[in-house]
C-alpha positions as a printed NumPy array, in Angstrom:
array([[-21.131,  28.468,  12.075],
       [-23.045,  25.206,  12.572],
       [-25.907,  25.659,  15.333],
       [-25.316,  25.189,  18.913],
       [-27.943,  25.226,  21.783],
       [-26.444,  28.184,  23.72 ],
       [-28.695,  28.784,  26.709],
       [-31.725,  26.344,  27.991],
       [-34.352,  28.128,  29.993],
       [-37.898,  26.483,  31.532],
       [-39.38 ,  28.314,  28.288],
       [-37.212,  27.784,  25.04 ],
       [-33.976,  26.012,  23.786],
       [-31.635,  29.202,  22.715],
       [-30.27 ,  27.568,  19.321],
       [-28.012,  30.062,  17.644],
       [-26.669,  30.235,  14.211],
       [-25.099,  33.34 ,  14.341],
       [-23.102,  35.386,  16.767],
       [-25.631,  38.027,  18.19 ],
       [-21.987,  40.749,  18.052],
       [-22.198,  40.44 ,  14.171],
       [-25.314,  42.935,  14.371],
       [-26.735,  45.975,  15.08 ],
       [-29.945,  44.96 ,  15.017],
       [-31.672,  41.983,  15.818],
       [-35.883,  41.622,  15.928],
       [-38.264,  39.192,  15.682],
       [-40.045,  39.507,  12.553],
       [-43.985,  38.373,  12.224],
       [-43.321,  36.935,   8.954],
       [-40.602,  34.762,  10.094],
       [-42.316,  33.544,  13.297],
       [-45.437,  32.623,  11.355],
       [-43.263,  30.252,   9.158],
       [-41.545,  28.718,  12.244],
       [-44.789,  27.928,  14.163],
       [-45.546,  26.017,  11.228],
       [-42.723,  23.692,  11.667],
       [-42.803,  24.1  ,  15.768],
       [-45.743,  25.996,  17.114],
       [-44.588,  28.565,  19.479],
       [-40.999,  28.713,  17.937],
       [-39.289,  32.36 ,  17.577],
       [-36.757,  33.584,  15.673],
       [-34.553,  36.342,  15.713],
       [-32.144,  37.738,  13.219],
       [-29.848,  40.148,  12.506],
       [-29.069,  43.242,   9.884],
       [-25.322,  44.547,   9.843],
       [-24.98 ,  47.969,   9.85 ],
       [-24.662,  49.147,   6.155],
       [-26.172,  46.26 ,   4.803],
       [-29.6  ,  46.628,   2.556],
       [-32.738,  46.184,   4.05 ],
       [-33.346,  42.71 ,   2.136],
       [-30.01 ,  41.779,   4.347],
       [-31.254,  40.064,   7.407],
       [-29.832,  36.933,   8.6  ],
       [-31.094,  34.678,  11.027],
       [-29.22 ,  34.757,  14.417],
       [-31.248,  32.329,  16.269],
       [-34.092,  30.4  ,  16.502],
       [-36.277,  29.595,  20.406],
       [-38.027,  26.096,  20.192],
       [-39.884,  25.617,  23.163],
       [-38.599,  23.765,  25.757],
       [-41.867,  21.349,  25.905],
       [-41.656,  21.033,  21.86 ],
       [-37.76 ,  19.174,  22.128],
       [-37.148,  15.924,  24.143],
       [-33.723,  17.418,  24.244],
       [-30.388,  19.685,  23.182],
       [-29.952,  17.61 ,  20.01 ],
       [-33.687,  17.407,  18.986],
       [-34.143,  21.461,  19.413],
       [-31.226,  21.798,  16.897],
       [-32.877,  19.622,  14.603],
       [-36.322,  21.446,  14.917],
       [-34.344,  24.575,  14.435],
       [-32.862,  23.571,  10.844],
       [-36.04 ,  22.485,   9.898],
       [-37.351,  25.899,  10.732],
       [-34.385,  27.776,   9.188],
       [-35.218,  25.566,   6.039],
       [-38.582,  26.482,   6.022],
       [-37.739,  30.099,   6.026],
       [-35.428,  29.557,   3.556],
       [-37.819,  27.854,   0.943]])
């Protein structure tokens, strides 16, 4: 699923990459917000475990740039991969 912007709020650009049904849980890990703010301070990220996966198997459903960090829809996406490659690094 390539990422879409899928809510804008005053606060954050909602950028998913994943649909939030695929889950049963979804949190906001410290270790993967730390690596985000250093792409986009203030960023969060959520993501996902399915239910009978391991607990290395988290996937990340979406990532929140702040709405004051992207001049708009197409440059929170792009803030958002960078993130997700960060992460993924």
């Amino acid at each position: 699923m390539p990422p879409s912007i899928t809510e804008v709020t005053d606060d954050y650009y909602h950028v998913r990459f994943n649909d939030p049904d695929a889950f049963d849980t979804i949190r906001n890990p410290d270790w993967a917000e730390n690596a985000a703010t250093s792409v986009v301070e203030g960023t969060e990220v959520r993501t996902g475990h399915q239910e009978g996966g391991d607990d290395s198997d988290w996937e990340i459903q979406s990532i929140l740039i702040p709405a004051s960090a992207a001049s708009d829809e197409d440059d929170a996406i792009e803030q958002a991969e960078q993130v997700v490659e960060k992460i993924e690094s």
